[in-house]
N, C-alpha and C positions, 0 to 999 in steps of 0.2 A: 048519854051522848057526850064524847069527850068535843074539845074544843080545841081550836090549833091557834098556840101562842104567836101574837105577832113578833117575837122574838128576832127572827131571821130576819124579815125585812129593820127592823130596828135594830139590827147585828151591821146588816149591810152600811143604813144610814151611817151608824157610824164609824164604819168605815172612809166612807165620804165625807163625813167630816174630818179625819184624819186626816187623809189625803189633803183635804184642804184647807189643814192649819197650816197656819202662817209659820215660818222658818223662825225660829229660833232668835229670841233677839239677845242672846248674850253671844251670840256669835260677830256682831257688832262694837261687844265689849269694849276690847281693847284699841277699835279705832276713837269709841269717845273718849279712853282714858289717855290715849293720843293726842286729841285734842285739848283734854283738862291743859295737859303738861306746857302744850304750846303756849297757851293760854296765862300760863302761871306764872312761866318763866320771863315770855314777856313781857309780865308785869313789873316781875321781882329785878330783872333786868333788863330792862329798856333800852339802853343802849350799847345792848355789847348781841345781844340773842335774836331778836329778829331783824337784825341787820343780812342784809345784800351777801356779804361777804359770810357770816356766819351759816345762813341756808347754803350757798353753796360749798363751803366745806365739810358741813355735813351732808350733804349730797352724794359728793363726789369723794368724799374720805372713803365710804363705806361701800363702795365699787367690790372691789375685792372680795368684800365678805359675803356682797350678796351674790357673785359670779359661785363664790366656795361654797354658800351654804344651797344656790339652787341645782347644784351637782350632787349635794350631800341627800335631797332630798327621793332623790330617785333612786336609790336602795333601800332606805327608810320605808319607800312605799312600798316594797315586797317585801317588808320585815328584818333586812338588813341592816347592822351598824357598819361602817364605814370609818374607823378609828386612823386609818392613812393617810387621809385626805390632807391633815396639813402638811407631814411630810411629803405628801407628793404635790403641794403646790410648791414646796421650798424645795422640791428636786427641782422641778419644770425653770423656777426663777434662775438656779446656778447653774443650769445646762445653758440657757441664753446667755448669761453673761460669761462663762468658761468659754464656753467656743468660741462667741464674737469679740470680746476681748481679747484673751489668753491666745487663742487658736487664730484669730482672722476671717472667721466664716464671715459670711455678708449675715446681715442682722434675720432676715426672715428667714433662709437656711435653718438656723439656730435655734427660731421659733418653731420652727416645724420639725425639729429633731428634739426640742423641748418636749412640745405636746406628745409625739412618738413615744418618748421616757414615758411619760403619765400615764399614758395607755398599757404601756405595757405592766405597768404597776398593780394596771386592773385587769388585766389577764393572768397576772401570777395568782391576784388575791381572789379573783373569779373561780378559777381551777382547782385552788387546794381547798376553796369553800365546797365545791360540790363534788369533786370527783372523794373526797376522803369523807365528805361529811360532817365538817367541823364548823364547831359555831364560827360566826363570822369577826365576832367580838375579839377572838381570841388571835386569830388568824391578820386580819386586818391590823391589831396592836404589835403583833411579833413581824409582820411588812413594813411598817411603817419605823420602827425602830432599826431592821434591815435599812431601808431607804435613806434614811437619817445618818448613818453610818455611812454609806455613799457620798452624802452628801458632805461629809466630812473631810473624805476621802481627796475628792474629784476639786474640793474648792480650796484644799489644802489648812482648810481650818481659818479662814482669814474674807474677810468682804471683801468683794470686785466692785469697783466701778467704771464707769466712764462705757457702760454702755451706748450703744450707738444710740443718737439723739434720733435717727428718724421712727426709733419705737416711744420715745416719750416725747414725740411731735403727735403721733397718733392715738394717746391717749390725752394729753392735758392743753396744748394747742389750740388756740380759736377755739374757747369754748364758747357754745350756744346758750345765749341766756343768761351767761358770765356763769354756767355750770360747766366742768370738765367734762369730755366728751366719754370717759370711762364708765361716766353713769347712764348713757344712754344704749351702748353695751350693754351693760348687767340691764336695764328695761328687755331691749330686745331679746335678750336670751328669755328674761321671767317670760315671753308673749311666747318665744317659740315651745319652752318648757310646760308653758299652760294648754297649748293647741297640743301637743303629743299628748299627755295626761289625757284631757276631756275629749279630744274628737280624732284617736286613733286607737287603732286595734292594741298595739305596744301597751298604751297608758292603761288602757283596760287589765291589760292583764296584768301588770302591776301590783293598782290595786285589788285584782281578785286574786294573785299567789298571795299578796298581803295578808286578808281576810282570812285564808285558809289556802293553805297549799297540797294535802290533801286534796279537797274538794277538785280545787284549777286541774291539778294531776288525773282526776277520773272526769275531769270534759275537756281533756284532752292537749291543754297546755302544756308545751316543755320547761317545766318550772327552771329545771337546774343550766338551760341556754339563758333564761330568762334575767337567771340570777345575776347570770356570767357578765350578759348584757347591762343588765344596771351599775354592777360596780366597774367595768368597765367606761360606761357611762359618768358617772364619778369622779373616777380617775379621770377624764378625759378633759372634763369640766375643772379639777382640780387644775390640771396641768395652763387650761387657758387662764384660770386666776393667776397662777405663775408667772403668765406673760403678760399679764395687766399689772402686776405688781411687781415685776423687771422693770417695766416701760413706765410708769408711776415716781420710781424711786433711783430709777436710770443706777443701778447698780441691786446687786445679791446677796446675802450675807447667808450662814450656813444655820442660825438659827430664830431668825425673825417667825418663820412662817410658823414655827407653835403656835403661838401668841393667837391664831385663828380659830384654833380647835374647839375649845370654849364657846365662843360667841358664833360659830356656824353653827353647833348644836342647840345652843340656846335661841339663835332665831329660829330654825328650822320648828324645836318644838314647841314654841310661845306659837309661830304663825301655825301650828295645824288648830292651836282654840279660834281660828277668825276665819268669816265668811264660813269655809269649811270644816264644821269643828269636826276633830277625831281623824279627819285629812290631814296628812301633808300636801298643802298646795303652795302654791310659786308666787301668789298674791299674796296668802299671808304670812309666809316668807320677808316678802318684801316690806309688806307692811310693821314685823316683828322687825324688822334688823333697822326703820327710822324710829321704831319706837324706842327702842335700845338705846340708841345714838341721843335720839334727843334727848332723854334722863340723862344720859349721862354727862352730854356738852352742858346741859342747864344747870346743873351740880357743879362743875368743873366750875364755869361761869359766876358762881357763886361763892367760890370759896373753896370747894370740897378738894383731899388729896385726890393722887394718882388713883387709890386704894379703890375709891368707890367704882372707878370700872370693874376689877374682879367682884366684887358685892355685888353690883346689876348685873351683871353678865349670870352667876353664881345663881344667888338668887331665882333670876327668870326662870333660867334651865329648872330647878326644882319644881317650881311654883306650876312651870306651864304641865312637865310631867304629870303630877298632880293633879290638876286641871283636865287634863285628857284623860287622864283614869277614869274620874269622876264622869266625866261628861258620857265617854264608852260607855261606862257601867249604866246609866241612865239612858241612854239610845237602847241598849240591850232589850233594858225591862220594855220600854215603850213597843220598842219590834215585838217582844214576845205579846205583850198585853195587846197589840192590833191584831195578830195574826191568833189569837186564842178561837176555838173554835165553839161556836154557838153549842150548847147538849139541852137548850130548854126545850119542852113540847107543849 
């Protein structure tokens, strides 16, 4: 008489136990190394780092970056790089200040023909991503150097200023909480970025052309609209940092807006190790581009060159890459090891 192993039901159990491990607590990581630094700096300088005025400029400094890097991150999540972005926030800023300066548009005219550029940055880099089928890497760095050239062109090689003050009334004016009002912008965008992501159709498919675009293509998603849609997206996002960063600096110059590309990539991929590791999400976004800042003001504060911003920024970008490999790879095995299929009898 053979005997029937209680295998399965003990297959099952721990399934259920699976399901009901507790999430991952190095996903948490970097908000308590977050905290270390706060903590540290505070110490090491007392009087210059958790003052009043030092939160709110880094607060409200890094507006910008975090409007650019949660634009950057929605092509990211269908597996797109997005190498334009900075050129197309520094077209968006010298189309505002060209027109309403140079030309006499009334100031949101000019905003809104800004952001129109940016857009349309993302429909060129949309289309020749997927109608030819070329990586986006390649495509995205040969636009953007395009753009850049534009931007050369249109601003005649020289800074504007004296942009119209009621765009830098709207963003730095009465601020709430002696914080500039540019950073409660980049909040609302992170909340509306996070509700499309998690509780719409769109964000879904995102990260499932992500995941595998194959797959998304045989249940029926149109991957290559999708694509279109995200870097457009991007671009679009790209072009509204433009106009946070006209209205910020109340003038344009034709090549500040580099200076972004670095540290939106390096937030975007430090924030997918936190809360949601192996995601790009718009929290840990956010959370990556204060952790940035604050190493870096608390060094500065200390002593340290200019230099150390490219080292942290530098740096993060590798370490977080890294980091998410690692982490992938490890989610991999765990998925396959739950889903392995009982053959004992």
């Amino acid at each position: 008489m053979t005997t029937t192993s209680p295998a399965p039901s003990g297959n099952k159990s721990a399934r259920r136990v699976a399901m009901k491990r507790p999430a991952e607590p190095e996903r948490f990581a970097l908000l308590g190394v977050w905290v270390v630094l706060i903590i540290v700096f505070s110490i090491i300088v007392p009087d210059t780092f958790p003052t009043t005025a030092n939160v709110s400029n880094m607060l409200g400094s890094q507006a910008v970056l975090l409007i650019l890097a949660l634009g950057l991150i929605i092509p990211l999540r269908t597996g797109d790089l997005d190498l334009s972005i900075a050129s197309t926030l520094n077209l968006s800023a010298v189309v505002v200040a060209v027109l309403n300066v140079n030309q006499g548009w009334n100031i949101w005219a000019a905003v809104l023909a800004a952001i129109v550029a940016a857009l349309l940055v993302g429909v060129v880099n949309g289309l020749i991503v997927t109608r030819f089928d070329i990586d986006p890497l390649i495509v995205t760095l040969g636009i953007g150097t395009v753009v850049q050239g534009l931007i050369y062109q249109i601003s005649g090689s020289v800074t504007i200023t004296g942009v119209d003050r009621d765009l830098s009334d709207v963003m730095l004016t009465q601020p709430f909480l002696s914080i500039p009002l540019d950073f409660y912008y980049a909040i609302a965008l992170c909340i509306v970025v996070w509700y499309v992501f998690d509780h719409t159709a769109f964000g879904q498919r995102l990260l499932f052309a992500g995941q595998s675009r194959d797959v998304a293509r045989l249940n029926g998603v149109n991957v290559p609209r999708l694509r279109v849609a995200a870097l457009m997206s991007s671009a679009g996002i790209a072009g509204l940092a433009g106009v946070v960063y006209a209205g910020t600096t109340a003038s344009a110059d034709p090549v500040s807006g580099a200076a972004f590309l670095l540290p939106a990539f390096a937030a975007c991929f430090l924030g997918s190790t936190v809360l949601k590791i192996g995601r790009f999400n718009p929290w840990g976004t956010l959370i990556a581009v204060y952790f940035l800042v604050t190493g870096i003001t608390g060094l500065q504060l200390m002593g340290a060159q200019q230099y150390v911003q490219q080292l942290f920024y530098g740096g993060a970008l590798v370490i977080a890459v890294v980091m998410s490999k690692l982490v992938r790879s490890r989610g991999e095995r765990r998925r396959r090891i739950d889903v392995q299929p009982d053959v004992s009898s």
